[in-house]
C-alpha positions as CSV (number, residue, x, y, z in Angstrom):
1,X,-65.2,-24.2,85.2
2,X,-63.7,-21.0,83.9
3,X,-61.4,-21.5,81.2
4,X,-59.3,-18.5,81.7
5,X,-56.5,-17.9,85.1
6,X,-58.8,-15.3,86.3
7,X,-61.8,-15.8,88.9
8,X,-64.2,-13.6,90.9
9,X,-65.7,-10.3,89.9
10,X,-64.1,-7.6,87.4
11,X,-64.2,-4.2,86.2
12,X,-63.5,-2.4,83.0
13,X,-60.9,-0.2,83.1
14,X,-61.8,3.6,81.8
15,X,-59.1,6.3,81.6
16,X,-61.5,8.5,83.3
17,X,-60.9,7.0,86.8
18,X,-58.0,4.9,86.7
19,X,-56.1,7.4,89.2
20,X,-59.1,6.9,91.9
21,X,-59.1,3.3,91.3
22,X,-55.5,2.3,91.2
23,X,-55.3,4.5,94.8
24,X,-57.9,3.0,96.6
25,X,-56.8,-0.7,95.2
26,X,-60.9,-1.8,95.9
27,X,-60.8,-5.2,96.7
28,X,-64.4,-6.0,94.9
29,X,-61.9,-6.1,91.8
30,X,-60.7,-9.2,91.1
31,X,-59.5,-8.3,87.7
32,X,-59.8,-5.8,85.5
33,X,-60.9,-5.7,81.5
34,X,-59.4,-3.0,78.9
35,X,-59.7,-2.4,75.1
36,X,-56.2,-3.0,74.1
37,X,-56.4,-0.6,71.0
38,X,-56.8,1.8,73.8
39,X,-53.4,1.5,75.8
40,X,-50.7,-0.2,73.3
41,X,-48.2,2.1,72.7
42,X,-49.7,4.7,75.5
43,X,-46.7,6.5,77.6
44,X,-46.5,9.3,80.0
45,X,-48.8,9.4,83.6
46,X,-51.3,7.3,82.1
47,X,-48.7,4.5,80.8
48,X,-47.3,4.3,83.9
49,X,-50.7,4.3,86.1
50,X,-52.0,1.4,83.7
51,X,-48.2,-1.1,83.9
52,X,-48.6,-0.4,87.8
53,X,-51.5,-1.5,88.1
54,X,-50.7,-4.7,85.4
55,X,-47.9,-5.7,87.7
56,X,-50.5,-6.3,90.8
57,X,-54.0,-7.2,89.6
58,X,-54.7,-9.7,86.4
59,X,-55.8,-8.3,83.1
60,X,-58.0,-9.5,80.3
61,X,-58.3,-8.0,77.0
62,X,-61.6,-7.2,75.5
63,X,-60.8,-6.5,71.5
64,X,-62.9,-3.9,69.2
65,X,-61.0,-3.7,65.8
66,X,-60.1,-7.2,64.7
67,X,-63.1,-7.4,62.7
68,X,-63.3,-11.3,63.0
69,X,-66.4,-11.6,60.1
70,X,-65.2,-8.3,57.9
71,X,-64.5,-8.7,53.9
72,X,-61.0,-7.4,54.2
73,X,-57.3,-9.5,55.5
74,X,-56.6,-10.0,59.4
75,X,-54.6,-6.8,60.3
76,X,-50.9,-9.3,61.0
77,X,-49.2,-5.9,62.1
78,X,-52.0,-5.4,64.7
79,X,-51.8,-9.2,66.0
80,X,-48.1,-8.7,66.3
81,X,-48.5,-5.5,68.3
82,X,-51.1,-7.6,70.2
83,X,-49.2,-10.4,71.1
84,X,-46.0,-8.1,72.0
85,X,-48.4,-6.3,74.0
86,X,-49.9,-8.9,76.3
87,X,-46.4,-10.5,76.9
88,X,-45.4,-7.0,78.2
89,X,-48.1,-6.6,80.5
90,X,-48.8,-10.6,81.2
91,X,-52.7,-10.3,80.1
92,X,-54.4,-13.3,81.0
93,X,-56.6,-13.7,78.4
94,X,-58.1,-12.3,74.7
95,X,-62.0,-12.2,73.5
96,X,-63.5,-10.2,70.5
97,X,-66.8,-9.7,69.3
98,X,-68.7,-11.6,66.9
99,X,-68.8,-8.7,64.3
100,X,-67.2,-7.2,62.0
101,X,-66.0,-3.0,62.0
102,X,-64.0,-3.1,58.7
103,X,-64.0,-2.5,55.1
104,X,-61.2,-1.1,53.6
105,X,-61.2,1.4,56.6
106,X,-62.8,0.9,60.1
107,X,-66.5,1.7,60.5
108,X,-66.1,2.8,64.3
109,X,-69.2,0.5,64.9
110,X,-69.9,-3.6,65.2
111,X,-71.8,-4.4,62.3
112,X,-73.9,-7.6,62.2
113,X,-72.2,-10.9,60.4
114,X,-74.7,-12.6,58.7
115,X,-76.6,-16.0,59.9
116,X,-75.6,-18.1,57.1
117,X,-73.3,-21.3,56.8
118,X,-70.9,-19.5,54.5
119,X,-69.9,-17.1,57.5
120,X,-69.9,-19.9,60.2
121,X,-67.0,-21.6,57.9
122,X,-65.5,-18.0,56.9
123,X,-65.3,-17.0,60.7
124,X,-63.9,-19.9,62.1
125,X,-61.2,-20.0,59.8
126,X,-60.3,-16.8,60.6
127,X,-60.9,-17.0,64.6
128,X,-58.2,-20.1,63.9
129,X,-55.2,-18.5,62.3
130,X,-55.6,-15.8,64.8
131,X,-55.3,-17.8,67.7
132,X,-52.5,-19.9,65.6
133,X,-51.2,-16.4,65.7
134,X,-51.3,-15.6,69.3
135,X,-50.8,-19.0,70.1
136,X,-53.1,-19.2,72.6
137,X,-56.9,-19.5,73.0
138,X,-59.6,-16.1,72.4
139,X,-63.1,-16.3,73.3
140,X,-65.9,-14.7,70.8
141,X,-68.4,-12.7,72.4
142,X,-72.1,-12.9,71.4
143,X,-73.3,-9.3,70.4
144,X,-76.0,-7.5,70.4
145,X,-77.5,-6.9,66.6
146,X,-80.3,-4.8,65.6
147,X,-81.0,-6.6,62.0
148,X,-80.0,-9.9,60.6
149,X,-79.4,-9.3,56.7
150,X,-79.5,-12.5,54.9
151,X,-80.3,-15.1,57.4
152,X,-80.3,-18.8,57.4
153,X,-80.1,-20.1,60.9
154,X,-80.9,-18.7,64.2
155,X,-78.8,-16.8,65.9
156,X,-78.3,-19.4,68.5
157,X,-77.1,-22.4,65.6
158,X,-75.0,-19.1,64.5
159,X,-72.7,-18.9,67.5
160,X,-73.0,-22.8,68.4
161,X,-71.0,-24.0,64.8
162,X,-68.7,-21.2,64.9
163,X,-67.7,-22.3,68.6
164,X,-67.6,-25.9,67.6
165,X,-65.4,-25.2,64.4
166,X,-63.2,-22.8,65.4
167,X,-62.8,-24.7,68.4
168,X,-62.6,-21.4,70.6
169,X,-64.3,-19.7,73.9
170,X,-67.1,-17.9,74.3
171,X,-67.6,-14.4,75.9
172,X,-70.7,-14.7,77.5
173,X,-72.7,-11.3,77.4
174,X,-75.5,-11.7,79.5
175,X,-76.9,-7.9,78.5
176,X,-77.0,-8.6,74.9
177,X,-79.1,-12.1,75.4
178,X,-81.6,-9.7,77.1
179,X,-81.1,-6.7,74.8
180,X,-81.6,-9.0,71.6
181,X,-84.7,-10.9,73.0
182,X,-86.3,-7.9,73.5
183,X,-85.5,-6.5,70.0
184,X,-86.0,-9.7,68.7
185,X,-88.9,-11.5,70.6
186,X,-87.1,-14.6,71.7
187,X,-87.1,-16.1,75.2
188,X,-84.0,-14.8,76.9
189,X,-83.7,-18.3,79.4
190,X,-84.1,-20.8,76.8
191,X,-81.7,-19.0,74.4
192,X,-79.4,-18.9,77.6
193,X,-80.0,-22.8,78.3
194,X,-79.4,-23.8,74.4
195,X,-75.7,-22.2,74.4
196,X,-72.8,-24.4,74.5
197,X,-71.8,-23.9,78.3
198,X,-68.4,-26.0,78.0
199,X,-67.4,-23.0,75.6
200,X,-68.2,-20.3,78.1
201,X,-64.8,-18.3,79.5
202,X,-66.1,-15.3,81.4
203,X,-69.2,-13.6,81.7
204,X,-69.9,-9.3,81.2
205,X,-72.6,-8.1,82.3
206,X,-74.1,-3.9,81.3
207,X,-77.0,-1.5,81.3
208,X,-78.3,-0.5,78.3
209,X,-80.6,2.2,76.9
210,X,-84.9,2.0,76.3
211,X,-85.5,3.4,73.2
212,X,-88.9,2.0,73.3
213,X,-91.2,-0.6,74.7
214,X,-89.5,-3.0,71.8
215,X,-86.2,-1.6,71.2
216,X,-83.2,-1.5,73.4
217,X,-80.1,-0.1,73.0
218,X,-76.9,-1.3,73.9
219,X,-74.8,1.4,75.5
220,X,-72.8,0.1,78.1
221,X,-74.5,3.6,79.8
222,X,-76.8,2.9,82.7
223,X,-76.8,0.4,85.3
224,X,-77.5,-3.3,84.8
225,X,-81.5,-3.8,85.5
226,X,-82.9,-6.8,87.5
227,X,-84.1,-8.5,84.4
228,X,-79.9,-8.8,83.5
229,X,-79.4,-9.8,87.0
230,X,-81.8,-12.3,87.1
231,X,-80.6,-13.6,83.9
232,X,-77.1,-13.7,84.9
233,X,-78.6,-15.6,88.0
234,X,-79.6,-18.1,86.3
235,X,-76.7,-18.3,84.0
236,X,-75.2,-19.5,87.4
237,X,-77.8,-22.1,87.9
238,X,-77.7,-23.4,84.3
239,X,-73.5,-23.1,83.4
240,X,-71.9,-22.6,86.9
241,X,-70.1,-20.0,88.8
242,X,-67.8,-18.0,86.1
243,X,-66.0,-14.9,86.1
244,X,-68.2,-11.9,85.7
245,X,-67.0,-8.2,84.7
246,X,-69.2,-5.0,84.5
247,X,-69.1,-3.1,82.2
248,X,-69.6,0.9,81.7
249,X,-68.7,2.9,78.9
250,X,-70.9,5.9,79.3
251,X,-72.4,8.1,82.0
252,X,-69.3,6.6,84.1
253,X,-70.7,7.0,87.3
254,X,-68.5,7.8,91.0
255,X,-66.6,4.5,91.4
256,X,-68.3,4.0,94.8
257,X,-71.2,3.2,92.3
258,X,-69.2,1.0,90.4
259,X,-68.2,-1.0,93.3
260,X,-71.9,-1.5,94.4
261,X,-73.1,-3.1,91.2
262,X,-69.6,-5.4,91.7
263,X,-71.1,-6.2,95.3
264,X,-74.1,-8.0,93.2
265,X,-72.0,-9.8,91.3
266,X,-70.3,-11.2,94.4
267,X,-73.4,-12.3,96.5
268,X,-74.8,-13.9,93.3
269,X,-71.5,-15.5,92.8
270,X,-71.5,-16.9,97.1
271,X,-75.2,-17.6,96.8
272,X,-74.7,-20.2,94.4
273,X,-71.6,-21.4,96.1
274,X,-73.6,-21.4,99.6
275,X,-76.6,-23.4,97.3
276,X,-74.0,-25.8,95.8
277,X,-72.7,-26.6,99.5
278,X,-76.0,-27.1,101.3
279,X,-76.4,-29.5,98.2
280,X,-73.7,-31.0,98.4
281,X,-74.0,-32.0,102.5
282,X,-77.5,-32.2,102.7
């Protein structure tokens, strides 16, 4: 069971074709997703557009600068703006990455936290006084990392303790279990069926980019591939039926397109319901 007041399928919401999509009101959107550093304090057309569409679909909040495992002090100025911003437009719910894009200045990427026990208890702490600051629950997401500097544990025992001790939520990326077992030659199901499903909130789901037979990229800039689909199929099967967004950042296809990789989402989503049914009477 979810653990957030949304349900169904969503969409992150880009500038670039909020006007199409807040005319035709698609109903494959269930909720929509945004960056909040991207639209506090934004006025004029594109303020408006974005509380219009606030007031009559739910939002979530995806976070990129918090910098939950960086060296330097939570930003309290930027939690406040947070918090005055979600009241304003009644967000639903809060998740960040399990990163770290700070050091005395941002570093406009998500840098790696290290796999040791002295960043499980250092992360925690901090995921805990920020949702003592919110006053309210956040989810961590699991991300996708491309070298793990000073390792100690797996990556899986990483994001298990930290969920467990900060006593948070979990943003499940289905991409990024794919993108990492690739990169680094782990089994994508079992990593999927060892994670802590109670924790899981919601579920995203991306493309990404081949760099080569053994490196993928994580760009948020192609469509998801049936491997991710499958996966997030059997995320389904494993965890149960949670809210699933897409994701595009890049190469922001005609929303038409958008809509159609929604579709997927939805007839994975009534398969399993349709499975759990025939179950359930048989």
């Amino acid at each position: 069971m979810s653990r957030i007041p949304v349900s169904g399928t969503g969409l992150g919401l880009r500038r670039s074709f909020i006007s199409e999509i807040s005319e035709i009101n698609p109903a494959e959107v269930d909720f929509y997703e945004v960056a909040p550093e991207n639209w506090i304090g934004v006025a004029g057309r594109y303020g408006k557009l974005f509380r219009q569409m606030t007031e009559k679909t739910p939002f979530v909040c995806h976070g990129l600068s918090l910098s939950l495992g960086g060296p330097t002090p939570l930003d309290l100025q930027f939690l406040h703006d947070l918090k005055q911003f979600f009241k304003l437009h009644t967000i639903r719910y809060y998740s960040e990455h399990l990163s770290y894009c700070s050091d005395k200045g941002h570093l406009y990427d998500l840098m790696p936290i290290p796999f040791t026990e002295e960043a499980v208890d250092y992360v925690a702490e901090r995921v805990r006084r920020v949702q003592d600051i919110l006053e309210q629950r956040i989810a961590i997401e699991n991300v996708s990392y491309y070298a793990a500097p000073g390792k100690e544990m797996d990556e899986i025992e990483f994001i298990s303790e930290i969920l467990e001790r900060a006593d948070c939520d979990l943003l499940l990326d289905v991409n990024n279990i794919y993108v990492n077992s690739i990169n680094h030659h782990y089994n994508a199901s079992d990593f999927l069926k060892a994670l802590p499903g109670k924790h899981i909130a919601y579920i995203h789901v991306a493309g990404h980019y081949v760099e080569a037979e053994d490196l993928l990229v994580d760009t948020h800039g192609s469509a998801v591939i049936d491997p991710v689909w499958q996966l997030l199929e059997e995320t389904y099967q494993y965890h149960g039926i949670f809210p699933t967004l897409l994701e595009r950042d890049f190469n922001i296809p005609p929303v038409p397109e958008l809509l159609s990789e929604l579709q997927i989402i939805q007839h994975l989503q009534t398969a399993k319901h349709v499975s759990e049914s025939q179950l359930k009477y048989a």
